[in-house]
Structure formats: C-alpha cells, structure tokens
DRENLOPA-987504 format. One record per residue (C-alpha): residue number from 0; residue in one letter; chain; x, y, z. Coordinates in Angstrom, 2 decimals, always signed. Example, Ala and Ser with C-alpha at 12.3 -4.5 7.8 and 13.67 -1.06 7.14 Angstrom:
- 0,A,A,+12.30,-4.50,+7.80
- 1,S,A,+13.67,-1.06,+7.14
***
This chain:
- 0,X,A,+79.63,+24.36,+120.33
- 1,X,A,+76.62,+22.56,+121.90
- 2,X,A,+77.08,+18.70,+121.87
- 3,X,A,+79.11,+18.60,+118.43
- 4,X,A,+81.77,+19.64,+116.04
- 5,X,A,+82.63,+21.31,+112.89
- 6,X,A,+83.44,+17.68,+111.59
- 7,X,A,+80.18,+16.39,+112.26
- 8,X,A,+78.21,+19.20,+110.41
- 9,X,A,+76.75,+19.61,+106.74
- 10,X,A,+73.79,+21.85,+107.09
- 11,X,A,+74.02,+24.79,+108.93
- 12,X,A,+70.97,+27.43,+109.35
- 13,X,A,+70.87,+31.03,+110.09
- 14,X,A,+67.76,+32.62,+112.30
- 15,X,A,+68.17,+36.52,+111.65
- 16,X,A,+70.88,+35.35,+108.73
- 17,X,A,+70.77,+39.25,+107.58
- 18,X,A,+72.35,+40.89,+110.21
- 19,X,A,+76.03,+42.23,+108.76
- 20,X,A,+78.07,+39.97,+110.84
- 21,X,A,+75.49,+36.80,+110.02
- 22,X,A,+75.64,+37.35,+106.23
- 23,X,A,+79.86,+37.19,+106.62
- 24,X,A,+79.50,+34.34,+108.29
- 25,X,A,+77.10,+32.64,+106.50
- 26,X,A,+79.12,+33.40,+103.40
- 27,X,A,+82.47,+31.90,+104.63
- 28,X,A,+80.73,+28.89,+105.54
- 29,X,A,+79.10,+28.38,+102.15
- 30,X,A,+82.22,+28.86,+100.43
- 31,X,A,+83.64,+26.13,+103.08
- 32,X,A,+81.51,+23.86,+101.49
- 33,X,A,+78.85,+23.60,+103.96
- 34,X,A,+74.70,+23.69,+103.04
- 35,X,A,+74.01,+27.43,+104.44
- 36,X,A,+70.42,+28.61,+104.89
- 37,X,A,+68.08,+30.99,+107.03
- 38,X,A,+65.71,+33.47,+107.26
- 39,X,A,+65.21,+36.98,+108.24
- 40,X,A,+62.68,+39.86,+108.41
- 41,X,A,+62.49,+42.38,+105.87
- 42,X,A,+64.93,+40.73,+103.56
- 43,X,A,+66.35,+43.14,+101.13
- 44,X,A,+69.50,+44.18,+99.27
- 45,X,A,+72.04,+44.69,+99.85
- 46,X,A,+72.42,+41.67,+101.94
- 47,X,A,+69.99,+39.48,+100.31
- 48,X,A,+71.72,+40.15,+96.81
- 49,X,A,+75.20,+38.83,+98.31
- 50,X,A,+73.11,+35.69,+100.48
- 51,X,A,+71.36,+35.16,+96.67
- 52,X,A,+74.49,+35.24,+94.63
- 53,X,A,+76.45,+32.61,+96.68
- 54,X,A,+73.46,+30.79,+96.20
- 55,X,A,+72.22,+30.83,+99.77
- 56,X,A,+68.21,+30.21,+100.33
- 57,X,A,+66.74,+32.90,+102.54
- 58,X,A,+63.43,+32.93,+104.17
- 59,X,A,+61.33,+36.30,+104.16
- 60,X,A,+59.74,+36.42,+107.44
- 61,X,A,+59.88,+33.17,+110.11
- 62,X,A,+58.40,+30.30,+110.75
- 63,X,A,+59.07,+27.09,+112.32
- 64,X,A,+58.44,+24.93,+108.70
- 65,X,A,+62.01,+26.46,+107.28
- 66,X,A,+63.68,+24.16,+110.22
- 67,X,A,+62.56,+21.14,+108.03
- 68,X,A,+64.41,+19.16,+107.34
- 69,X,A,+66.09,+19.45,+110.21
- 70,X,A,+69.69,+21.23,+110.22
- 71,X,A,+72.67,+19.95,+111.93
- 72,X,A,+73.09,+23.44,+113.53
- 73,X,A,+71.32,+27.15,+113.89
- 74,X,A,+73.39,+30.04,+114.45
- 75,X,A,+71.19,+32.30,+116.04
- 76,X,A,+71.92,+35.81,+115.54
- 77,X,A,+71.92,+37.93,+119.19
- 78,X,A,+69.25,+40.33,+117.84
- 79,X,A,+67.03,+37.23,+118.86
- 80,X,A,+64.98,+36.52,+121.66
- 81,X,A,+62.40,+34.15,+123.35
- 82,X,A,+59.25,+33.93,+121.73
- 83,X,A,+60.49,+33.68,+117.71
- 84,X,A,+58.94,+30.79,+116.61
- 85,X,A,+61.96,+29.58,+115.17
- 86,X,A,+64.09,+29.70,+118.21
- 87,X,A,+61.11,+28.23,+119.87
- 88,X,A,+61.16,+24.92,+117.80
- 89,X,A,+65.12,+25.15,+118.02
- 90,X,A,+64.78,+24.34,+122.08
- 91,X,A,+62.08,+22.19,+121.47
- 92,X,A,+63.42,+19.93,+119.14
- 93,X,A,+66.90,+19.63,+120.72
- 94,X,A,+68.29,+21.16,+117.48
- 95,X,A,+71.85,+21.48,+118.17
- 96,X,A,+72.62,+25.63,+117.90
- 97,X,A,+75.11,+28.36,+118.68
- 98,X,A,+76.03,+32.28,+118.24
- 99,X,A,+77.85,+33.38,+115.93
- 100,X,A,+80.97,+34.07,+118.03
- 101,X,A,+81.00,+30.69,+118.94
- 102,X,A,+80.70,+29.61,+115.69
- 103,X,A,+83.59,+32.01,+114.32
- 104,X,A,+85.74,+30.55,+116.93
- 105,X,A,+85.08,+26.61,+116.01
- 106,X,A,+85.14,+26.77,+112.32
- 107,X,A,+87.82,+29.51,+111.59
- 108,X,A,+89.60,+30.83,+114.98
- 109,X,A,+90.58,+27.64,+116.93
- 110,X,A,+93.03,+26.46,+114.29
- 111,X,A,+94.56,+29.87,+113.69
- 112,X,A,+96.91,+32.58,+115.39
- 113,X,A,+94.11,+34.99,+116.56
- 114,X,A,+94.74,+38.90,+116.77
- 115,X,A,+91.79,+40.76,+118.33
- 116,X,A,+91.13,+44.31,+118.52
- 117,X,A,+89.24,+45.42,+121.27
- 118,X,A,+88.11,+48.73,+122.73
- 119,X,A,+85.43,+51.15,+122.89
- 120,X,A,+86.55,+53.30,+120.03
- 121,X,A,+88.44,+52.64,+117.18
- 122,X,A,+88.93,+48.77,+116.99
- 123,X,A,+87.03,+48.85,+113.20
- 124,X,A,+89.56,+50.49,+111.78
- 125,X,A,+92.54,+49.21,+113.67
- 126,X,A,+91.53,+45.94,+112.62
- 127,X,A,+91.02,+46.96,+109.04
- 128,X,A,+94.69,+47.96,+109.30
- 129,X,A,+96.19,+45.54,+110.48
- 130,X,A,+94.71,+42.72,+108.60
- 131,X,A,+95.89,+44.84,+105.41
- 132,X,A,+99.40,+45.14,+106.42
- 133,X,A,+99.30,+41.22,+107.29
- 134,X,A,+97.64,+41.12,+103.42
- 135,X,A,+100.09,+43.48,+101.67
- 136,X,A,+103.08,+41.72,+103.34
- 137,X,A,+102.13,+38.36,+101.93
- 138,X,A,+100.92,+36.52,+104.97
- 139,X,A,+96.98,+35.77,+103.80
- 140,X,A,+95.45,+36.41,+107.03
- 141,X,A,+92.34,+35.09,+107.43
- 142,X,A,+89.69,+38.12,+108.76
- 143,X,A,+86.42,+39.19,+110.37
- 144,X,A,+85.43,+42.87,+110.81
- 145,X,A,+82.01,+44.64,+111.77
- 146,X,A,+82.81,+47.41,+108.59
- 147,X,A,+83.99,+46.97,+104.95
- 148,X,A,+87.35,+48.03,+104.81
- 149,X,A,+87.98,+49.70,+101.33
- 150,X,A,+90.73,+47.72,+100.56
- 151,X,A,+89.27,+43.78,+100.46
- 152,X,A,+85.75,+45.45,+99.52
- 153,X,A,+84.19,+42.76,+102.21
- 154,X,A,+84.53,+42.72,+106.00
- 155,X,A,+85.90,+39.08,+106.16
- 156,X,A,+88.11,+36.92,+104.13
- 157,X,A,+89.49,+33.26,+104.35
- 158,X,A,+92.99,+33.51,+104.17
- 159,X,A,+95.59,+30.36,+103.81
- 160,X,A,+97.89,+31.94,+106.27
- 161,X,A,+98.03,+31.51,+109.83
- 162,X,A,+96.45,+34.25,+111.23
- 163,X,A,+92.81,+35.24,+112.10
- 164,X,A,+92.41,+39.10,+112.29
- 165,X,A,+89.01,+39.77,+114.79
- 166,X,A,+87.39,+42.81,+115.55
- 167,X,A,+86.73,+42.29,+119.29
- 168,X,A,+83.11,+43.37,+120.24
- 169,X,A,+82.12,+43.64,+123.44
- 170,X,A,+78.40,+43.73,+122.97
- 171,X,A,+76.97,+40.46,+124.21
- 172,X,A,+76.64,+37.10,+122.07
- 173,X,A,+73.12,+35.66,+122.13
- 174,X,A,+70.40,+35.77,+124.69
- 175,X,A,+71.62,+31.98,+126.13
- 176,X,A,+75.20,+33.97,+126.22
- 177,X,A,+75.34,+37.26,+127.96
- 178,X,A,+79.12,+37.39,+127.52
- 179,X,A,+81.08,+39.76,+124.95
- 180,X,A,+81.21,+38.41,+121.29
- 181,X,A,+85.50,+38.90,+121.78
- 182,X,A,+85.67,+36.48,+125.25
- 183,X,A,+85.14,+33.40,+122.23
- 184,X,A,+88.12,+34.69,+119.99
- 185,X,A,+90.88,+32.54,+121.94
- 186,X,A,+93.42,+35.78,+121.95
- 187,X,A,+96.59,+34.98,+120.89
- 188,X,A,+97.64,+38.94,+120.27
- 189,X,A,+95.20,+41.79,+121.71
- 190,X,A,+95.41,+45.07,+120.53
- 191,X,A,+93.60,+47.43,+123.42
- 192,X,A,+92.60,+50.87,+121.76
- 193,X,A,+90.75,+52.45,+125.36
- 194,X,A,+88.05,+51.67,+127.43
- 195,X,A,+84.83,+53.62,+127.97
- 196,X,A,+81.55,+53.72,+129.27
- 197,X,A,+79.51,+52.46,+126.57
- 198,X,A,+76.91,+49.66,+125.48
- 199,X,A,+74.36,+51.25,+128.55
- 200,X,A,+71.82,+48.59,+127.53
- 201,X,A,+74.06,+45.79,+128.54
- 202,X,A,+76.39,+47.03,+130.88
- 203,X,A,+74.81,+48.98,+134.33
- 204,X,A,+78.08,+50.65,+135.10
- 205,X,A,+81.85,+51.32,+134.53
- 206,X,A,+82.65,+48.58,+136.57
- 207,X,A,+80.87,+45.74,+134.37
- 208,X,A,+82.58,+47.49,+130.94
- 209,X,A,+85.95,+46.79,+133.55
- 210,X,A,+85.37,+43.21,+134.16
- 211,X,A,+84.37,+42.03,+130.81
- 212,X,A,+87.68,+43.35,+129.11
- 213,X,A,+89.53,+42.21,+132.36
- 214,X,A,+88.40,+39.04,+131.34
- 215,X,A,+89.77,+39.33,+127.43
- 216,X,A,+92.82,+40.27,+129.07
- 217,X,A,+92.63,+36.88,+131.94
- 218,X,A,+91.81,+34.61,+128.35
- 219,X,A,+95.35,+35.87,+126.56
- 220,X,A,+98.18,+32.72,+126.93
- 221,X,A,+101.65,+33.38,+128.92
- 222,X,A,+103.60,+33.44,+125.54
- 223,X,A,+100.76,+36.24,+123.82
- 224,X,A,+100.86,+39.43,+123.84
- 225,X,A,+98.57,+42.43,+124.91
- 226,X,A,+99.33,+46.04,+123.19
- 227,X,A,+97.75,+48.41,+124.70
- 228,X,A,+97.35,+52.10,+124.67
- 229,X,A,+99.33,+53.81,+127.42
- 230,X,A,+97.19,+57.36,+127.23
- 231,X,A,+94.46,+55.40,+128.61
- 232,X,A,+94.41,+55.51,+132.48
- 233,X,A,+91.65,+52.42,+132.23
- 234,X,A,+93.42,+49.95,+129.80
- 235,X,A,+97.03,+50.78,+132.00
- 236,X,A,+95.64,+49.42,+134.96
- 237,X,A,+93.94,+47.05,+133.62
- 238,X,A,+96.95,+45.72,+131.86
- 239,X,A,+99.15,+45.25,+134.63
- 240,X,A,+96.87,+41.82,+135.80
- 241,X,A,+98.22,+40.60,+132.56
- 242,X,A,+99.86,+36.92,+132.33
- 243,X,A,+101.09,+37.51,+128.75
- 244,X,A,+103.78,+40.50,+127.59
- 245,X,A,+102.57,+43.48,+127.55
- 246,X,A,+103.28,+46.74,+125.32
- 247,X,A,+102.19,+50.33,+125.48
- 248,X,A,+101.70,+52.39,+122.40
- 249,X,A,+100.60,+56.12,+122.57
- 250,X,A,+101.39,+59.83,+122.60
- 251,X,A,+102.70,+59.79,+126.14
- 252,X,A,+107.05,+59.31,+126.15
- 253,X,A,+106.82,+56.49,+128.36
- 254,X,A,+105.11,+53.76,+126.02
- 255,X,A,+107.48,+51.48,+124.39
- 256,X,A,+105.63,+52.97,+120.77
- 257,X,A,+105.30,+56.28,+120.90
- 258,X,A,+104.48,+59.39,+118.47
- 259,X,A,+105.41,+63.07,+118.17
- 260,X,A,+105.76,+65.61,+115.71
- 261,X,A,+102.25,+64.88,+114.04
- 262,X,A,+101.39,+67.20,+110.79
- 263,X,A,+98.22,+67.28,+108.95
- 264,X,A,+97.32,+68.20,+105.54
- 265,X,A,+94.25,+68.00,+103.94
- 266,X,A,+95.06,+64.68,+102.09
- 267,X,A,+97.18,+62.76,+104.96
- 268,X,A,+98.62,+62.55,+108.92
- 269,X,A,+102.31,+62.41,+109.03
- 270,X,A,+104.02,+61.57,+112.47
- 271,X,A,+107.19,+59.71,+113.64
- 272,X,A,+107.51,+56.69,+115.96
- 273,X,A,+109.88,+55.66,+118.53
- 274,X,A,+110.62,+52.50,+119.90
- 275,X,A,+111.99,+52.61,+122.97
- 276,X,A,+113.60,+56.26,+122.56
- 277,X,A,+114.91,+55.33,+119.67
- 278,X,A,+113.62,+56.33,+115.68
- 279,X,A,+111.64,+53.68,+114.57
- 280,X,A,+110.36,+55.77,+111.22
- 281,X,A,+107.96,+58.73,+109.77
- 282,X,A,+105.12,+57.25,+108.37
- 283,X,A,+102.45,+59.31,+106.48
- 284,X,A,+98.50,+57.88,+106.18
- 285,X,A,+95.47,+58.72,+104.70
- 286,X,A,+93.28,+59.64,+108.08
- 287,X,A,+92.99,+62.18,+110.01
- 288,X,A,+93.02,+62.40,+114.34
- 289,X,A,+95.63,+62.13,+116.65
- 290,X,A,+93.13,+59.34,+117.63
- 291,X,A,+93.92,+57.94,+114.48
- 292,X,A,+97.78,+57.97,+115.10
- 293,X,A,+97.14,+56.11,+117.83
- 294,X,A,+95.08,+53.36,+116.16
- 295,X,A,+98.05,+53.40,+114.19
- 296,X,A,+100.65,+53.41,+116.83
- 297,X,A,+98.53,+49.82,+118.36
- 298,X,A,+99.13,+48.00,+114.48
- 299,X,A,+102.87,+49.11,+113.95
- 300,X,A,+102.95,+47.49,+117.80
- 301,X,A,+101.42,+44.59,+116.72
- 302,X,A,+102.58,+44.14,+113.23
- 303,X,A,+106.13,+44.18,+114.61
- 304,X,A,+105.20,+41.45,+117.23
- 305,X,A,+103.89,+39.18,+114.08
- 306,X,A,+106.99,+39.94,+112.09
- 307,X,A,+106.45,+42.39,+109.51
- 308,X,A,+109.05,+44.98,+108.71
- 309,X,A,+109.40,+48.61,+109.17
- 310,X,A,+108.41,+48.89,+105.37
- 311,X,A,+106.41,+46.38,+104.95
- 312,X,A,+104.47,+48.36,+107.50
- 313,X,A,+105.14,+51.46,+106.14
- 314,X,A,+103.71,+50.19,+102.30
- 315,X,A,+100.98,+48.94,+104.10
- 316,X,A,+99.93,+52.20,+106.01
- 317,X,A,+100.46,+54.21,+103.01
- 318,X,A,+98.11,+52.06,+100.89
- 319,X,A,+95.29,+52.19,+103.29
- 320,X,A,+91.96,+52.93,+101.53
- 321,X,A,+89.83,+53.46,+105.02
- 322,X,A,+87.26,+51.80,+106.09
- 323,X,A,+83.64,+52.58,+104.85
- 324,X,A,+81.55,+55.18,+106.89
- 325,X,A,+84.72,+55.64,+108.70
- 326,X,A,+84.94,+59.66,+107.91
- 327,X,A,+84.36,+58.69,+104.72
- 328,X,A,+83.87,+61.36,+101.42
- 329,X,A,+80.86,+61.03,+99.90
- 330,X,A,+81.76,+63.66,+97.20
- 331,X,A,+81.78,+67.19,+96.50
- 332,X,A,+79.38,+70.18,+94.54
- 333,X,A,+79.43,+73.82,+94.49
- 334,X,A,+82.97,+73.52,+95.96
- 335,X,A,+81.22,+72.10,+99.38
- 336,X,A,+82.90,+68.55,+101.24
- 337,X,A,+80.42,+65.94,+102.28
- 338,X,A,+81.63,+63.77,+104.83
- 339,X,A,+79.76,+60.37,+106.76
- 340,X,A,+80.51,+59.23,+109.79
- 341,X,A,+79.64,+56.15,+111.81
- 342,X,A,+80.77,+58.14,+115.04
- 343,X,A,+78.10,+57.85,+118.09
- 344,X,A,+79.76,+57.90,+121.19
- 345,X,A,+80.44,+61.43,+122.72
- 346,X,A,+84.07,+60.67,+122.50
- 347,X,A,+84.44,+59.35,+118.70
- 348,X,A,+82.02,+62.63,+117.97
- 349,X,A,+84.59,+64.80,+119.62
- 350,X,A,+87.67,+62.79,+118.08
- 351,X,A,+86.26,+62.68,+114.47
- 352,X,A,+84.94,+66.61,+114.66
- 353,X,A,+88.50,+67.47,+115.94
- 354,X,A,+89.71,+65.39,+113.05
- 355,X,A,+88.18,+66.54,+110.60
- 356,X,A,+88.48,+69.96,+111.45
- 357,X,A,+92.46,+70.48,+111.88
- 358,X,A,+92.34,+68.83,+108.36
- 359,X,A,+90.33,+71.97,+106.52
- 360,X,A,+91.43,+74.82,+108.65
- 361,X,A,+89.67,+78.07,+108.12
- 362,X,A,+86.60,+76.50,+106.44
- 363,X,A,+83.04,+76.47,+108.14
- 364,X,A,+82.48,+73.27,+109.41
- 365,X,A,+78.97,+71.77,+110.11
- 366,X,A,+77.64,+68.61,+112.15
- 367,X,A,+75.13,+66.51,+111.67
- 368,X,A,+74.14,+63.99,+114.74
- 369,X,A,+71.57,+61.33,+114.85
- 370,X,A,+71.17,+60.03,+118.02
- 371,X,A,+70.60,+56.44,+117.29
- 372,X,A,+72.37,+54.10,+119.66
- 373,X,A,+71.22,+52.85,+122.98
- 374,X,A,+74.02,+54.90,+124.64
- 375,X,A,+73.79,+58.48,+122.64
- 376,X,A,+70.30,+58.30,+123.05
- 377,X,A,+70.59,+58.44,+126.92
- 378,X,A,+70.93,+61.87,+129.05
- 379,X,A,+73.92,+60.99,+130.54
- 380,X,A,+76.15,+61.93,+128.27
- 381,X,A,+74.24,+65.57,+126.82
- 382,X,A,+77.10,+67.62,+128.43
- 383,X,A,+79.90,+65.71,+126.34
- 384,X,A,+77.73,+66.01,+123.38
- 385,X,A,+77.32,+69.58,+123.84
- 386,X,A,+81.55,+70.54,+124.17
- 387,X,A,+82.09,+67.76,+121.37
- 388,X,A,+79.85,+69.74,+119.01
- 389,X,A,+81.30,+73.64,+120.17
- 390,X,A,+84.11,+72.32,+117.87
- 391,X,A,+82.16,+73.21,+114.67
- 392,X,A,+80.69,+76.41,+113.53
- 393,X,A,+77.05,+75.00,+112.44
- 394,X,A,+74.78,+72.04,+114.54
- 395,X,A,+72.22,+69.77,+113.36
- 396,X,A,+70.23,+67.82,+115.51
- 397,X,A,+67.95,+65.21,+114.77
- 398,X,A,+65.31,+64.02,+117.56
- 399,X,A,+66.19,+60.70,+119.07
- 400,X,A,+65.89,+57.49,+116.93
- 401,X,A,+62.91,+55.12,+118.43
- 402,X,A,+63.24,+57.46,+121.94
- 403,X,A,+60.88,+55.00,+123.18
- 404,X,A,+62.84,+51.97,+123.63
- 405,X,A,+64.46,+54.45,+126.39
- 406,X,A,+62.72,+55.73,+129.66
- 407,X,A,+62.02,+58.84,+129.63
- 408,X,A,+63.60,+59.84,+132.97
- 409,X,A,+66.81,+58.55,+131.38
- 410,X,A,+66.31,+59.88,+127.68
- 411,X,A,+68.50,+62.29,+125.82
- 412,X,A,+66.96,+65.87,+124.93
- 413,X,A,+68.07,+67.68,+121.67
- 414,X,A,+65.97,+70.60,+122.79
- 415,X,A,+68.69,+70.97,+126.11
- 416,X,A,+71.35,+70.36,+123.82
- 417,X,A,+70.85,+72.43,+121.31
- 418,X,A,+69.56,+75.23,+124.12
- 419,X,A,+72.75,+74.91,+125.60
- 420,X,A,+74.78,+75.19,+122.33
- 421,X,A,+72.42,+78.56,+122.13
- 422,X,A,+73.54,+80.07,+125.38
- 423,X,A,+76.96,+79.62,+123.67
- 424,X,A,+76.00,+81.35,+120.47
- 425,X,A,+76.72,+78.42,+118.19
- 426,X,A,+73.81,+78.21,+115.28
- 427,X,A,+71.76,+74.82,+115.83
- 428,X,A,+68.64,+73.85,+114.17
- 429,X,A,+67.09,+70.39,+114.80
- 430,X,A,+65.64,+68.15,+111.82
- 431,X,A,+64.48,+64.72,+110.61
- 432,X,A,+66.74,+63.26,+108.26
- 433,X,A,+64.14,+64.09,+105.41
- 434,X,A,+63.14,+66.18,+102.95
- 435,X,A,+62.67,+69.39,+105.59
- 436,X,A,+66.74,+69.16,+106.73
- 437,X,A,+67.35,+68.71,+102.94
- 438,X,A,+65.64,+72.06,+101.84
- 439,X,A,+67.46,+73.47,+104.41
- 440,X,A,+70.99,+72.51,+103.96
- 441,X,A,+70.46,+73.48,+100.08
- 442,X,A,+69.26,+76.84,+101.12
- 443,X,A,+72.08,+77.15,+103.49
- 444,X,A,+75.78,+75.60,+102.72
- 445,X,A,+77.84,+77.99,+101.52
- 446,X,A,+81.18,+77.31,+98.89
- 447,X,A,+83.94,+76.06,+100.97
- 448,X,A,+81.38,+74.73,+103.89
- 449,X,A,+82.38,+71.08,+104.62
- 450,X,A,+79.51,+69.11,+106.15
- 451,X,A,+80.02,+66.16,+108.36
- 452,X,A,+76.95,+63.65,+108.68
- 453,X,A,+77.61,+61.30,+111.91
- 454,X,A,+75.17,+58.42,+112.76
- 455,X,A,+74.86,+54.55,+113.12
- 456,X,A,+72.44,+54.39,+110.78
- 457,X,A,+71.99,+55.66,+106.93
- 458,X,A,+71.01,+58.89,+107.84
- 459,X,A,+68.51,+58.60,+105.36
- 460,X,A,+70.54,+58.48,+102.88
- 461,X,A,+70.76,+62.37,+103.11
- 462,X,A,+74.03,+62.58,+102.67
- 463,X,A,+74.08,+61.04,+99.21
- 464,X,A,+70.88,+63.04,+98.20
- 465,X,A,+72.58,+66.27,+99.65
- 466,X,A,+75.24,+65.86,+96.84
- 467,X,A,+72.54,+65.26,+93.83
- 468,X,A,+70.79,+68.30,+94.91
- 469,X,A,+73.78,+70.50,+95.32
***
C-alpha cells in the first residue's frame, strides 16, 4: 500500500465502487469500521441497494469535487484508466491510493492463513467449496469470491477464524499494476484447477498465461502447500519448480487424490476417492461434470491439508447449494428445464454441455451462447466452439457482444460457426437476446427439451422471461 497502512486510515474512497468485487470490498471495510465512499457510472441496483443499505454514499457519475474532503485512500477499481477525472486529481494531489487486490491483502489477507484458488476454469466454485466446508466444520474462515455462492448468499464474509479463502484471478490489478489480482494474496495453500489460454486482452500468448501462474507458484512459502491437478499437462510441469509440498488430485491413478467409479443421476455426482491407493470415501454432490469431480478432488486435497475430517468433508460436500450462474436452474414450465450458465471459454462450454447432458440422458438438449468476453469473442477459438456445441441437439447463436472493441481480422464469426455446425446437420439459428429469440424459443421447445443459456452477461434476462412465457 502506497506510503501508508491500514492503521493510519479512516476514510477510504472507491472510484468505479460498483464493480462486484469493489462493492464486497467496500462492504467489509464499512463494517470494519472505516468511512467508505465512491462513485460509479450508471449506479443502479442491485449494487447500489446493498452500497445504500450499509449506509455507504455513492456518487452517480464522476467528478473530481467527490475527492473533497480529501480521503486517506482511493481504491481504484482496474476497469479504470487515464483520463477519469477522478483518477486524474488522485495523481495530482498525491492522494495516497491502491487496487483492490492490494487492498484485500493489507486489511484482511496479511494477518490470515490464505488459501487461493487459481486456474483458468473452475476456481469460483472450488473456492465456494472450500470456504463452506471450512464454514460447516466450525473454523469461520474469512472469504472473497468473484460469484455468490448459494450457501453464505454473499461472495465474501469476515470470519474470526484464521483462514482467508481467495478466489485467485489472474486478470490484471489496476492500470499502475499490470500483474494478476492472485500474485497480492500471500499464498499460504494454492489450489491449481488447470491452466489455459485465456484473458487474450492481457496476455499475447501461452507463454505469458505460463509465467504469471509460475509466479503464484514462486510466491507460495517452503512450509505451504500447492494442490494441483495432475490431468493437466500445464499445471504438472509447472508444479515441479515448486519450493513448497506439492499434491496432485485428478482422474489419472498416479495423483496422490484420485477418483473412479463416477455415477450421475439427475439430482447428484457420486464418485470414490483414493488417497494414495488406498479408500479414502464415496462422496455424493449436487453438480454435475467429471470437471466438477475434479474441482472436488482439489478441496478434499486441501481441506485435508487444513485439518478437516473425512466427514466433516463429506457433510460439507453434501450440503453444497452451488454457486449462482454456476449451471444454475432457473425453473421449469410445460415440463421444459431452464438452465444459466456463466460458461465462456470453449473449454467450460464443452465441460458444462457435457455436464449437463450425461445428467438428462435421452432428452433434447439446446444451447444458448453469447459471445461476450474478450477471449470468446476472438476467431481463434471458432473450431473449439464448434465440437463443444456438436454435444447438443439444438444451437443458438447470438452475434458478438460490442464486436468492435475487437479487430476485425481477429474477430469471431457466428455465421462460420453456425455454417460449420450446418455442414454437420446440427439445427442452429442465430438471435439477439430479445424479444425475436424469445418468440422463437416459445414457438419451438418441446416437453422434455432442457435449455441451457451460457454467457458472462444477463443474457437479457431471457432466461427468466423464457420461464414467464412458457
């Protein structure tokens, strides 16, 4: 933290305080006892309802009069840049300021025994399950998560335990720090899921996505630990430059964790684990994905490594609610499943479609893809899209979110996609997420259909209005 410390502070302001991960923070301050306020564009609920009830002042819009009087520090949120007037009169005037990664490590981290999960895929929701187990085994944990797991209702919590659950995000930290959110998290206990290309508008290649987790990995102490997940040829080699233990969970027999004899139905996964060749248990869950067993196989890894006992674990797994727009139901009409999905990358599309799929066998099965993120809405990765979505029997498109904020030599084309899907004879039609794809879902779904809606976004909110008009 620039030139002073938590002690030091009273009055703490937010630039872009709306931002999921800024209104968390913001909140644990306040109820720290600090003076929170900010400002943000386009300030609406739900977040401005939360910042309002916790009594939080937020400006609509910005403007270098909110930074009077003067705060002792800005967090300023990495959605801004150079030229916002209030980050402007923050370099001017010497204000003393910070992300919020830094922040999260000075006022709640530093103190604590920090467990970060990191990885392309999956780290939401291995986070969510950990920090439940640690909460439904009595230890208090203290957490922050980029999702609302259904079981605290929030995505952070102070706890009075000792330890600080962190989902590890790569993505940078502010524009005066280029470097992943997670590299601030002082890793005591890293949980690797994998390692992909991803993030294309931060990261020019595989080889920078290699050295910024090689660096989480250089930033864990001799007596941590890294668990990591042995199916993934990346994370095993980058494991073995590792100064801390190290422990493989997966599918394959070799990892110290591993699983076999996985069974779905269309409520739960069941699967047993081995430790070391030896039984460690059957445990049964409410999610769905061999990728899922092995977000599960990382927290029994690391829940053991904290302490917590084979049932403790167990009660803990069982009792998972999921984690909001994690394959989430939305509900059900006419006898037809609505499912939402934060899935973007080609690989959590193929994982969650596979997913979903094994769990209503025999069913039609439609999907519904916005391309939204930097990465999806790039050309490189059209060919994964296109096997990821052979795995259902119907294929909505939508055209590109903003396409012009990428060039359009390197832009993503429905049209090829879905042309492609064509040449294989799978039905695809491409929509807007309004009124048009609406109509024609009502005029189409069939009883027994289950529809899966996958985005980064609200989609609209179509999937919601698909179940009042059914």
């Amino acid at each position: 933290m620039p030139n002073t410390g938590p002690d030091s502070i009273k009055d703490i302001y937010f630039i872009a305080i709306c931002g999921t991960g800024m209104t968390a923070l913001a909140g644990m301050l306040k109820s720290q006892g600090y003076e929170v306020r900010g400002s943000d564009e386009n300030v609406y609920p739900p977040m401005s309802t939360f910042l309002a009830d916790l009594g939080i002042l937020v400006h609509n819009g910005f403007s270098e009069d909110h930074l009077e009087p003067a705060p002792d520090l800005v967090v300023i949120g990495n959605s801004m840049s150079r030229g916002n007037p209030e980050v402007e009169a923050v370099l001017e005037r010497k204000i003393n300021y910070t992300s919020l990664p830094l922040a999260l490590k000075e006022f709640f981290i530093r103190s604590q025994y920090s467990c970060v999960v990191a990885g392309t895929h999956g780290k939401t929701t291995t986070a969510s399950l950990l920090a439940w187990i640690l909460e439904k085994s009595g230890k208090d944990p203290g957490f922050f998560i980029g999702g609302i797991p259904e079981n605290f209702g929030q995505g952070f919590k102070l706890g009075k335990g000792e330890i600080f659950v962190s989902e590890g995000d790569e993505y940078d930290s502010a524009f005066f720090d280029k470097g992943s959110k997670f590299l601030h998290y002082m890793p005591d206990l890293v949980i690797l899921n994998n390692i992909e290309y991803d993030h294309v508008d931060i990261f020019k290649s595989m080889d920078d996505v290699k050295t910024t987790f090689s660096r989480l990995i250089n930033l864990i102490p001799r007596n941590g630990v890294l668990i990591v997940n042995w199916d993934d040829p990346v994370v095993r080699e980058l494991s073995t430059k590792a100064f801390s233990k190290v422990v493989g969970f997966g599918l394959n027999e070799e990892a110290h964790w591993h699983a076999s004899n996985i069974e779905m139905t269309e409520n739960r996964t069941e699967f047993d684990v081995y430790h070391k060749g030896e039984f460690f248990g059957r445990f049964s869950i409410p999610l769905y994905g061999t990728h899922m067993v092995q977000n599960c196989l990382g927290v029994i890894a690391g829940s053991t490594a904290l302490g917590i006992s084979e049932k403790e674990i167990m009660d803990g797994l069982t009792s998972f609610k999921n984690v909001r727009r994690r394959l989430q139901f939305i509900g059900e009409a006419n006898n037809i499943k609505v499912f939402d999905d934060f899935a973007h990358h080609p690989t959590e599309v193929k994982a969650t479609l596979t997913g979903l799929k094994s769990r209503f066998p025999g069913r039609r099965f439609w999907a519904i893809f916005e391309p939204r993120t930097a990465t999806s809405k790039r050309k490189l990765y059209e060919e994964a899209y296109t096997n990821g979505f052979e795995i259902a029997d119907r294929v909505i498109l939508t055209p590109p979110h903003k396409p012009e904020k990428v060039p359009a030599h390197e832009r993503l084309s429905v049209e090829r996609i879905s042309s492609t899907l064509r040449d294989r004879d799978k039905p695809n039609w491409i929509f807007s997420p309004n009124s048009d794809m609406l109509d024609f879902l009502k005029e189409n779904l069939e009883a027994n259909d289950v529809v899966l809606f996958m985005s980064n976004g609200d989609f609209n909110q179509i999937p919601r209005k698909l179940i009042n008009v059914l």
